[in-house]
C-alpha positions as CSV (number, residue, x, y, z in Angstrom):
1,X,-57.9,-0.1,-65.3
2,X,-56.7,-2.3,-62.1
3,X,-54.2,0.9,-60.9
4,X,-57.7,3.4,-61.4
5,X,-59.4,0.6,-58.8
6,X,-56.7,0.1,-56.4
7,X,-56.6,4.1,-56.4
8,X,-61.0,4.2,-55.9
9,X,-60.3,1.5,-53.5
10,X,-57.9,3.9,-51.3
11,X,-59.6,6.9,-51.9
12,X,-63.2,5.3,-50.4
13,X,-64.0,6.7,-46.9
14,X,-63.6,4.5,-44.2
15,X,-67.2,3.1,-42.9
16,X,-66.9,2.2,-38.9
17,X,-68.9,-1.7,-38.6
18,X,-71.7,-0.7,-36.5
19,X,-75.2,-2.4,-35.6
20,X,-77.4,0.1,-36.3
21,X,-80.0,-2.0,-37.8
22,X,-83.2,-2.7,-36.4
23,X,-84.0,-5.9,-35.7
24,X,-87.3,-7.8,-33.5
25,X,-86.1,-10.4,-31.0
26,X,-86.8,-14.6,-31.9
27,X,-89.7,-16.1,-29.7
28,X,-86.5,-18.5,-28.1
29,X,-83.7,-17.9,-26.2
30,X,-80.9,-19.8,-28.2
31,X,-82.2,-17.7,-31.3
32,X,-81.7,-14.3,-29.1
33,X,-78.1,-16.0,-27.8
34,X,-76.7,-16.9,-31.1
35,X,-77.4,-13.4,-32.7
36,X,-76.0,-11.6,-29.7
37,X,-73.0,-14.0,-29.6
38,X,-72.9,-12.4,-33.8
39,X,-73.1,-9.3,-32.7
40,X,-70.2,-9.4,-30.2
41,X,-68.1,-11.4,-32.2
42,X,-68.1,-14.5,-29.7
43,X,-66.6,-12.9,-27.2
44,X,-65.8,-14.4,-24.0
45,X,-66.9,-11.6,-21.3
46,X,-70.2,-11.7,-22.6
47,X,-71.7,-14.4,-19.9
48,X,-74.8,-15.8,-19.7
49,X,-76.9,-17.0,-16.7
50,X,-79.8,-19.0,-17.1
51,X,-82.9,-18.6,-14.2
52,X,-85.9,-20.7,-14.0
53,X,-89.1,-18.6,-12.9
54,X,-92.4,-20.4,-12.3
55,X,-90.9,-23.3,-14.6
56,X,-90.4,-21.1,-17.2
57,X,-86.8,-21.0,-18.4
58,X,-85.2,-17.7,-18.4
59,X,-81.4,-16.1,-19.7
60,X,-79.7,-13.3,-18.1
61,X,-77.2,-12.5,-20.2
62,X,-74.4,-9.2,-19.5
63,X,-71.1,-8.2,-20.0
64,X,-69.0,-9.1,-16.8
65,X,-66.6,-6.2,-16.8
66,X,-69.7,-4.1,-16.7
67,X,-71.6,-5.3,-14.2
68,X,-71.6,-4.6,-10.5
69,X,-72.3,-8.9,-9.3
70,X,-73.8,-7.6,-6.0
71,X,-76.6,-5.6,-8.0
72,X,-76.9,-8.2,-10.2
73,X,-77.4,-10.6,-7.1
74,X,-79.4,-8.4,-5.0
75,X,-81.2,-6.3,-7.5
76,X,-82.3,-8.8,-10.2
77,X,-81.8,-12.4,-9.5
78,X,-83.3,-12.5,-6.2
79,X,-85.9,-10.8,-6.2
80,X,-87.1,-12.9,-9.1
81,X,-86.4,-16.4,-7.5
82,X,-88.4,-15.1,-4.7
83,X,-91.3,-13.9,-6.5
84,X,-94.7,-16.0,-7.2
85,X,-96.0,-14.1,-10.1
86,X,-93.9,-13.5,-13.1
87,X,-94.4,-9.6,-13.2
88,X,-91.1,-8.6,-13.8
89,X,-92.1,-4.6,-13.6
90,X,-92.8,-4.9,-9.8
91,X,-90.4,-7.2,-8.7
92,X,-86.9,-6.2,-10.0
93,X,-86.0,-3.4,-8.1
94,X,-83.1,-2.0,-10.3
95,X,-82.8,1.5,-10.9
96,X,-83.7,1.9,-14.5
97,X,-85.5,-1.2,-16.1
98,X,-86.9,-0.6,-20.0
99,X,-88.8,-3.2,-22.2
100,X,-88.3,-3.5,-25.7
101,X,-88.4,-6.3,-28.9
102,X,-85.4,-4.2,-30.3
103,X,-82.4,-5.8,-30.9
104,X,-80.3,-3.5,-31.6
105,X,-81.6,-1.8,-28.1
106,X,-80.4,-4.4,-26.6
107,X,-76.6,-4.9,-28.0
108,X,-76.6,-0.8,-26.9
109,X,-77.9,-1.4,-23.6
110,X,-75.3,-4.3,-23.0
111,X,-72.5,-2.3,-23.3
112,X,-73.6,0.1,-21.0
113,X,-73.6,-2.2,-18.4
114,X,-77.8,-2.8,-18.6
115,X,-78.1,-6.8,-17.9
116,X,-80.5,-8.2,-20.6
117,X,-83.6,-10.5,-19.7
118,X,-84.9,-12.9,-22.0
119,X,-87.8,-15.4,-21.2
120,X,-88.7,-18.5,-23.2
121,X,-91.5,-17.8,-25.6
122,X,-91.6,-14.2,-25.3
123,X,-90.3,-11.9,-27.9
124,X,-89.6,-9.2,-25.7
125,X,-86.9,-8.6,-23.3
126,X,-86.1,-6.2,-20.5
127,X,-82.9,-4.4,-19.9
128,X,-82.1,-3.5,-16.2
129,X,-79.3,-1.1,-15.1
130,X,-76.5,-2.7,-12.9
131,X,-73.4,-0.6,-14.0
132,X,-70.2,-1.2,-11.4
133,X,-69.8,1.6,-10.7
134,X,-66.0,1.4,-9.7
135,X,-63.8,4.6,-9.1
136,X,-60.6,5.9,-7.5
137,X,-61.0,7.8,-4.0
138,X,-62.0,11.3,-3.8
139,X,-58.4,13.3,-3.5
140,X,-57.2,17.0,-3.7
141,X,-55.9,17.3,-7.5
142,X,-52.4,17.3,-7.8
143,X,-51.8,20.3,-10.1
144,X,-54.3,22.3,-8.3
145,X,-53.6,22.2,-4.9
146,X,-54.3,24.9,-1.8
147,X,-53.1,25.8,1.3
148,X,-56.5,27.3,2.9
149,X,-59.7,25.6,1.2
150,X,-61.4,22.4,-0.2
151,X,-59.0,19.5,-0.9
152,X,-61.4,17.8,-2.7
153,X,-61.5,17.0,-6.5
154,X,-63.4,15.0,-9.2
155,X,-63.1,11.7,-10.3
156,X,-63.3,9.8,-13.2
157,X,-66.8,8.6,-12.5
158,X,-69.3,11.2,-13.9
159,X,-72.4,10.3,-11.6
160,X,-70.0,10.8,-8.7
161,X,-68.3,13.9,-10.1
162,X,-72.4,15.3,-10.8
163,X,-73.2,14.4,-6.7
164,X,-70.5,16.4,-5.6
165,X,-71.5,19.2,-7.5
166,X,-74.9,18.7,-6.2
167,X,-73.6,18.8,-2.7
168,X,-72.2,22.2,-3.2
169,X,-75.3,23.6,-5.0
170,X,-78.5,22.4,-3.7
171,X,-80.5,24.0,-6.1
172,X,-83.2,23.2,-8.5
173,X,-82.1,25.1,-11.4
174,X,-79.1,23.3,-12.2
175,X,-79.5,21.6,-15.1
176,X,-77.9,19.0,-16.3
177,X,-77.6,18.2,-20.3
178,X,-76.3,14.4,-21.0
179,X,-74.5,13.7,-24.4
180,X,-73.2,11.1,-26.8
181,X,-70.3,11.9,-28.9
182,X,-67.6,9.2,-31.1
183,X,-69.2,6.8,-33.7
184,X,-67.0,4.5,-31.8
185,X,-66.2,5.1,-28.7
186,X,-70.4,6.9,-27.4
187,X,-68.7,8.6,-24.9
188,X,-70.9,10.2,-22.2
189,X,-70.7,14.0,-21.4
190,X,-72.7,16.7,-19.5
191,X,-72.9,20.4,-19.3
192,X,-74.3,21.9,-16.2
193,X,-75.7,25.4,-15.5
194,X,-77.4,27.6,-13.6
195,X,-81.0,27.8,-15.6
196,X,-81.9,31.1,-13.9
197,X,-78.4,32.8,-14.7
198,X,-76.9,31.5,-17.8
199,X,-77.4,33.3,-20.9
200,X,-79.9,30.9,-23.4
201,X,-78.3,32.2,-26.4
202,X,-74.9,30.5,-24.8
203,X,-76.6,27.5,-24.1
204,X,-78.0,26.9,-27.6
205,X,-74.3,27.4,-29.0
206,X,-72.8,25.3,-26.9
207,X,-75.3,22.3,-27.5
208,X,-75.1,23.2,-31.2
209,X,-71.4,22.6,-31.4
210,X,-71.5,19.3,-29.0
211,X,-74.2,18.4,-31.5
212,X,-72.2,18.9,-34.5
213,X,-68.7,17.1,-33.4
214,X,-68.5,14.1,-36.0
215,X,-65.7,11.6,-35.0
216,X,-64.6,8.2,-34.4
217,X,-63.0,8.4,-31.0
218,X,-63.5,10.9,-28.5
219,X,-61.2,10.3,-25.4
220,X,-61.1,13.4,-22.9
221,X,-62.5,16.4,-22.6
222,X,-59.4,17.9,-24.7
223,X,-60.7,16.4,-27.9
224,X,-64.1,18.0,-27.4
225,X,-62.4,21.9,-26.6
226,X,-60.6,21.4,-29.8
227,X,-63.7,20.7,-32.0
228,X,-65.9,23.5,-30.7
229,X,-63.2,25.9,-29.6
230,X,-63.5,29.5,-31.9
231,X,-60.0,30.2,-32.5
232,X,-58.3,26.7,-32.7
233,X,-54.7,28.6,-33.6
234,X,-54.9,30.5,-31.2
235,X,-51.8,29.7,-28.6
236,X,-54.0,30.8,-25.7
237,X,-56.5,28.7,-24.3
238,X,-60.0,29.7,-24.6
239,X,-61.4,26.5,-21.8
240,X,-60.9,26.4,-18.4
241,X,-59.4,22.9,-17.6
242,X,-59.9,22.2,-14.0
243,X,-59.9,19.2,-11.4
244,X,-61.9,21.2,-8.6
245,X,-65.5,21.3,-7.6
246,X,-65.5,24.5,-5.7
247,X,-63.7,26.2,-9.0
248,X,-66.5,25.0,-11.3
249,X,-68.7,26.1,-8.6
250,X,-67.8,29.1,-8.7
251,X,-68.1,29.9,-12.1
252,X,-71.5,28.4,-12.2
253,X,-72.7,30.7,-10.2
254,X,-70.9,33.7,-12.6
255,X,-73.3,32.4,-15.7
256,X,-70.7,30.2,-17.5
257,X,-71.1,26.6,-18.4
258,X,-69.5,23.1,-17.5
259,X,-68.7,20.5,-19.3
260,X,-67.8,17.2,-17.5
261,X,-66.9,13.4,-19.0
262,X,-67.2,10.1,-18.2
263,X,-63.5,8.6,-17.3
264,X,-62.1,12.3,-17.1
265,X,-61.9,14.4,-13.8
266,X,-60.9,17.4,-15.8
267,X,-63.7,19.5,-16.6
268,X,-64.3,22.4,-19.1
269,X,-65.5,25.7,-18.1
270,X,-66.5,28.2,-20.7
271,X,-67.2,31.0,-21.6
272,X,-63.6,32.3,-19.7
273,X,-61.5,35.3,-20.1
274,X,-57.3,35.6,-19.9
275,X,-57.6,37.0,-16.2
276,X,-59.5,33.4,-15.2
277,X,-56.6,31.1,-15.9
278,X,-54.6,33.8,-13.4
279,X,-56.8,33.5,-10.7
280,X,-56.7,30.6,-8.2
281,X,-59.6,29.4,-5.7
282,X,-57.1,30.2,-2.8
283,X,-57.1,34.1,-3.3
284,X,-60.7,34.0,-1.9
285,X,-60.1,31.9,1.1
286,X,-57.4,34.5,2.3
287,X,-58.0,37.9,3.4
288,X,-59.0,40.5,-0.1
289,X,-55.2,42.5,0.4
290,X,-53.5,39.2,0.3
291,X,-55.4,37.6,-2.6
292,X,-54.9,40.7,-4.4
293,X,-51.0,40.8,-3.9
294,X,-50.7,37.0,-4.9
295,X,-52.5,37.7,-8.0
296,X,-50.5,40.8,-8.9
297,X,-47.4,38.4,-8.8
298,X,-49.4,36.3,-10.9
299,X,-49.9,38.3,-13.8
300,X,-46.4,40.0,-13.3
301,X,-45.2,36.5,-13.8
302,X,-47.0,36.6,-17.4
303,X,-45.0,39.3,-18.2
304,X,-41.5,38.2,-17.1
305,X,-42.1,34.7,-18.3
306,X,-43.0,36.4,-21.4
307,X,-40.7,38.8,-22.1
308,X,-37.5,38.4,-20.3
309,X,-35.4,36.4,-22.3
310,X,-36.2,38.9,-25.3
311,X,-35.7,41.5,-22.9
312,X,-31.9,40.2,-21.8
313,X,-31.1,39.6,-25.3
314,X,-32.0,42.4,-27.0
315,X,-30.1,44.8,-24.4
316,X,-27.1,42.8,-24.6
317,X,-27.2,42.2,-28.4
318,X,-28.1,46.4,-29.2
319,X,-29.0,48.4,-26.6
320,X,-26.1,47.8,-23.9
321,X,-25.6,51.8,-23.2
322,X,-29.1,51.8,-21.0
323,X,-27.5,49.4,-18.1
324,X,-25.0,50.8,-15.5
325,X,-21.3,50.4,-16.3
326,X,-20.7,48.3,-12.9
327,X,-23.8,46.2,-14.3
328,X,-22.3,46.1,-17.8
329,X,-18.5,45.4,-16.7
330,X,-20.0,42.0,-15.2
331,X,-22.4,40.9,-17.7
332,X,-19.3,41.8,-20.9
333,X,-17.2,39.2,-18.5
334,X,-19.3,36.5,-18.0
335,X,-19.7,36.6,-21.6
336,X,-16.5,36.9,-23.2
337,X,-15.2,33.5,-23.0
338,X,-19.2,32.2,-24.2
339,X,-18.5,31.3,-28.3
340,X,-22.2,31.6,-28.8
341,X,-24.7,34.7,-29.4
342,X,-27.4,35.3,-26.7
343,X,-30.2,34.2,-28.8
344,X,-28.7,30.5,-29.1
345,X,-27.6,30.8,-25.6
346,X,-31.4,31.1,-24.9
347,X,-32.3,28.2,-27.0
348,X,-30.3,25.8,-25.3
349,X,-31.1,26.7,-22.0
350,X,-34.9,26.7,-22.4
351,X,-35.1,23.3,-24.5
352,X,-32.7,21.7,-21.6
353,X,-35.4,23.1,-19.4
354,X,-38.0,21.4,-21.3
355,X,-36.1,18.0,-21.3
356,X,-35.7,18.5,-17.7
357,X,-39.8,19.5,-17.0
358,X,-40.6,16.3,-19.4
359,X,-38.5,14.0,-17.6
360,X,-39.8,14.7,-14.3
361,X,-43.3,14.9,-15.8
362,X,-42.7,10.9,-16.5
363,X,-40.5,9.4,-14.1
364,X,-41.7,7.9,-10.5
365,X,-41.4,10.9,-7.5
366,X,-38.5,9.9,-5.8
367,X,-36.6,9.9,-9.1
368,X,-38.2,12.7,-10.3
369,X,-36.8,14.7,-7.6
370,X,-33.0,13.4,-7.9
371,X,-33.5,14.7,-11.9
372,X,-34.3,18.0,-11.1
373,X,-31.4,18.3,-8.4
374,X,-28.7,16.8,-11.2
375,X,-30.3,18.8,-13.9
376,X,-30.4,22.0,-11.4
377,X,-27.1,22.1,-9.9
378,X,-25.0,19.3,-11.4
379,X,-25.7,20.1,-15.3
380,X,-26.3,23.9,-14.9
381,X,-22.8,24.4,-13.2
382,X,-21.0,22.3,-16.0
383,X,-22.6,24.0,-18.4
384,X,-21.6,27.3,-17.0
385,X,-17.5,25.8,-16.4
386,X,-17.2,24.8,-19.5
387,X,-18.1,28.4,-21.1
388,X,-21.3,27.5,-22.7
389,X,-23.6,29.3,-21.2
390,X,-23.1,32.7,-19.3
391,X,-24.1,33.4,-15.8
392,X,-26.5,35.7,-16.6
393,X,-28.2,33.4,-18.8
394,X,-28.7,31.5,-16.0
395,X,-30.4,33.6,-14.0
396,X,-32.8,34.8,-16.5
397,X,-33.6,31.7,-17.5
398,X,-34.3,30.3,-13.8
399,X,-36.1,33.5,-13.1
400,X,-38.2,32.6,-16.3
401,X,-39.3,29.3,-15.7
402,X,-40.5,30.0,-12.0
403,X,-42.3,32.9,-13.5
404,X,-44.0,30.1,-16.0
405,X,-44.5,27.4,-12.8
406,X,-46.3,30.9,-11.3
407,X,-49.2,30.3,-13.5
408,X,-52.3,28.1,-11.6
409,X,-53.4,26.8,-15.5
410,X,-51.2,24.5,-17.0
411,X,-52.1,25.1,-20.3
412,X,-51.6,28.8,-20.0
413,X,-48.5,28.2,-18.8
414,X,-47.5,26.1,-22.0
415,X,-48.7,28.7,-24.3
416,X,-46.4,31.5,-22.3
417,X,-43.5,29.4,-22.7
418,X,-43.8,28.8,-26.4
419,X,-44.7,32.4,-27.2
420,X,-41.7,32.9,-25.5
421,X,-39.1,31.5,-28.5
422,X,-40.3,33.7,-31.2
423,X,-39.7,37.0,-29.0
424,X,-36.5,35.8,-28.6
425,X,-36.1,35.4,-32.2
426,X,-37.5,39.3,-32.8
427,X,-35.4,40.5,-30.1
428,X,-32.2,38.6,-31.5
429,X,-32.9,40.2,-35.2
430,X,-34.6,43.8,-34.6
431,X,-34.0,44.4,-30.8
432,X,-36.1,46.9,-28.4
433,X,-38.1,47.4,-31.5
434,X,-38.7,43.9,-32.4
435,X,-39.7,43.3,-29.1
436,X,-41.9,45.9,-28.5
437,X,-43.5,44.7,-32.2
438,X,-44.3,41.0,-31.1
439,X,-45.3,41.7,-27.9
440,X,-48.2,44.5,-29.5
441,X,-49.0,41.6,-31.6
442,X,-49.8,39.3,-28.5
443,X,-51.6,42.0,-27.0
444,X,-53.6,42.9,-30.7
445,X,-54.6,39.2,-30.7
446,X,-55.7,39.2,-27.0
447,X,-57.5,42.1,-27.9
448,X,-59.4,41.1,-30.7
449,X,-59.9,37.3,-29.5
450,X,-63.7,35.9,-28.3
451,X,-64.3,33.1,-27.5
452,X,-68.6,32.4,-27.5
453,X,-69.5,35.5,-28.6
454,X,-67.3,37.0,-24.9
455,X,-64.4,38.4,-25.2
456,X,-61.4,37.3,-23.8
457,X,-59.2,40.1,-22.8
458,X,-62.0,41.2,-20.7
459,X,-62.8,43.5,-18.7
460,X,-59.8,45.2,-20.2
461,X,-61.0,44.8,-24.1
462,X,-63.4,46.2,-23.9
463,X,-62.6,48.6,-20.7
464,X,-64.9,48.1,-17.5
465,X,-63.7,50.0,-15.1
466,X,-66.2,48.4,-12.8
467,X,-65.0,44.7,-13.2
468,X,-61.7,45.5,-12.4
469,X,-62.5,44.8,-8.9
470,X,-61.8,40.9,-9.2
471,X,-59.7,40.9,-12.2
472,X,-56.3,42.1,-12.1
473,X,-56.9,42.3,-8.2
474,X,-59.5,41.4,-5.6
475,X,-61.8,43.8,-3.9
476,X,-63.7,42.6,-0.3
477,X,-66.5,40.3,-1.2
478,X,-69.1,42.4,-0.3
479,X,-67.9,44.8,-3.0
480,X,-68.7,42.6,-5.4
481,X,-72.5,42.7,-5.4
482,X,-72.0,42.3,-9.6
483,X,-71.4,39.0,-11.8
484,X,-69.0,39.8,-14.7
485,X,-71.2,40.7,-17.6
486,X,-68.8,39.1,-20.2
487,X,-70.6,36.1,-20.8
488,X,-74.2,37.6,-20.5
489,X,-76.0,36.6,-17.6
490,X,-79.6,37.3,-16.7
491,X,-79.0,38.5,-13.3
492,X,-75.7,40.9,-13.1
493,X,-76.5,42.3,-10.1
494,X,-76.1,39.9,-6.6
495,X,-78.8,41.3,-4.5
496,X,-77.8,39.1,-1.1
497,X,-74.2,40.8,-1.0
498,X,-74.2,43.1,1.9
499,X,-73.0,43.9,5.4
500,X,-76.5,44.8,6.6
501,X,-75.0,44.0,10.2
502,X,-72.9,47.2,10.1
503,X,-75.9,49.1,8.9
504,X,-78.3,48.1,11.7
505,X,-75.5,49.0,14.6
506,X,-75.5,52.7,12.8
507,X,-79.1,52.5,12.6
């Protein structure tokens, strides 16, 4: 009987300790005091300011880490030390102000930075809004940077990240949706749109799946894409993650939806396709031919990222007879004195790779730089000394991993570089054949992937011949009088694109 208990006991769901019951305020302040200091457990940031107005005594009470003290000065406690009348709705002059006898709306308001009012007497309160809002500088993100173009990117403030959006579309139909999410944690998020584009059916989803998340802790914007992302096996990633305003911007205006988070400057976009995470905000800042040739490279770096390694070692594992001989005389020396087979060769090269992209990832600049030299020259020409590694699988190697850095998203460049080791497994066992089988199943599962009802090898899967012209490439601007009609929108077609000065000079 006491082992069945211990078992029940483990087995019980864990219950979070929240305050969700309601509760009227006391009629004095040390009652209100001594059940807030309950509520947050004694502790010592909660600070309390007592104010005398028109003899009446008076308790401002906040959380200091919170609170901005030159609102709280300016905003609150003057202007009631100056006042005559106690009306407290026209003199504070702080941005949001609510009145309640709810408890519990106070203990929520409190740690949202709201400084709490309570007068002698009285059982109700007023909260007033004086949130420090405290963030870094506005700075070009570091893993999305340009050459031609904005240099400006969000910031972990949400209201800040929301005006600089607004800045770049001063329109009334952006909309902006605010959400709670975490029993713990209430973390604040927003999705923006375009009212008068987006699709509504998308809109519903996407609130439907914010609205359904149940969890403890959410932290970034990552934890939120992997609740309400379709395929969550998927290797490829069905969110655009990025740091810029003029990207989001952009897409905006295409019909998708935002999503943005307080303390995150990464933001989701969504509804995306594969060609998006291959496309860059620089290609349109440069003339059409030269975007289009930088985003040719782009996607040819998918493919030799991809499949290069698998390609090496399947020709020199089975299919040697379709190099040259001169070509084959130099790859058969470089490898004889090697005592392992290609495929292993492979392994060890990419996962010192790895090591090498982690460590630099994690160390300080300066020293991030002096690894990648030593792990570059220093352990890449040891390695090939002391007949470890061949030359060749050098090269392919190298050429592999700056085909992966190629890629503007970071996560789709992840997902290239795993696909990568079981092709080389296929290729090591079957050859051209095995190859050719795992890269049709990539290209099946691209295929047959959506992500929001869209899907995500579009405008290839289905074929549109039509939105070709800023997929693979990029066509002139005024070419593209159409928005993509993968995700929906109201308005495909762009009425305002034209060059209606070269028809009035023919006219």
């Amino acid at each position: 009987m006491r082992r069945s208990n211990r078992k029940a006991k483990r087995n019980k769901p864990y219950q979070i300790p929240t305050t969700t019951e309601s509760h009227d305020a006391f009629f004095t302040i040390e009652e209100n005091k001594d059940y807030l200091k309950a509520q947050f457990h004694h502790s010592e940031d909660l600070k309390y300011r007592p104010i005398s107005i028109q003899d009446i005594g008076c308790l401002l009470v906040y959380l200091d880490p919170l609170v901005d003290e030159d609102k709280l000065q300016q905003t609150i406690i003057k202007p009631l030390l100056t006042k005559d009348e106690l009306k407290i709705e026209d003199t504070v002059t702080a941005k949001e102000f609510q009145r309640s006898m709810n408890l519990y709306d106070a203990v929520s308001g409190l740690t949202k930075g709201f400084v709490m009012l309570l007068i002698e007497g009285q059982q109700y309160f007023y909260l007033f809004e004086a949130f420090s809002a405290r963030s870094r500088a506005v700075s070009e993100p570091v893993n999305e940077q340009v050459v031609r173009g904005s240099h400006e990117g969000f910031v972990e403030n949400i209201i800040q990240n929301l005006q600089m959006l607004r800045r770049r579309i001063e329109n009334p139909n952006l909309v902006v949706r605010f959400f709670k999410v975490g029993k713990t944690t209430d973390t604040k998020l927003a999705i923006v749109y375009l009212q008068h584009l987006v699709n509504p059916d998308l809109i519903d989803e996407v609130e439907k799946r914010i609205k359904s998340i149940k969890a403890d802790s959410i932290q970034t914007p990552g934890y939120v894409e992997e609740f309400i992302e379709d395929a969550p096996f998927s290797p490829f990633p069905q969110m655009l993650s990025t740091e810029r305003p003029d990207r989001l911007t952009a897409h905006l205006i295409e019909g998708r939806i935002g999503l943005l988070m307080e303390g995150s400057p990464s933001t989701l976009i969504m509804p995306v396709t594969f060609f998006a995470f291959y496309q860059s905000p620089e290609d349109y800042n440069s003339r059409w031919y030269i975007g289009s040739i930088l985003r040719l490279i782009r996607v040819a770096s998918f493919i030799f990222a991809l499949g290069l390694p698998s390609l090496y070692i399947a020709t020199v594992s089975f299919h040697p007879e379709v190099l040259p001989a001169e070509l084959i005389l130099n790859i058969k020396s470089s490898l004889e004195n090697v005592p392992f087979p290609p495929l292993l060769e492979a392994f060890i090269m990419q996962i010192i790779l790895e090591l090498l992209r982690e460590a630099a990832i994690r160390l300080p600049g300066p020293i991030a730089q002096t690894i990648g030299i030593v792990g570059g020259l220093v352990i890449g020409t040891a390695i090939v000394e002391a007949n470890l590694v061949s030359n060749m699988m050098i090269i392919v190697v190298a050429l592999t991993a700056i085909s992966s850095f190629a890629v503007p998203s970071y996560e789709m460049s992840m997902s290239i570089r795993l696909l990568g080791f079981p092709l080389m497994l296929l290729s090591a066992t079957f050859g051209f054949i095995g190859l050719v089988f795992g890269l049709s199943i990539v290209l099946i599962h691209l295929c047959g992937l959506e992500t929001f009802g869209t899907p995500y090898f579009s405008p290839l899967a289905p074929f549109r011949l039509n939105e070709l012209k800023d997929s693979i490439v990029r066509l002139p601007r005024w070419l593209l009088g159409k928005r993509p009609s993968d995700v929906r929108p109201q308005y495909e077609r762009q009425e305002w694109f034209s060059r209606g000065w070269k028809k009035n000079e023919d006219d």
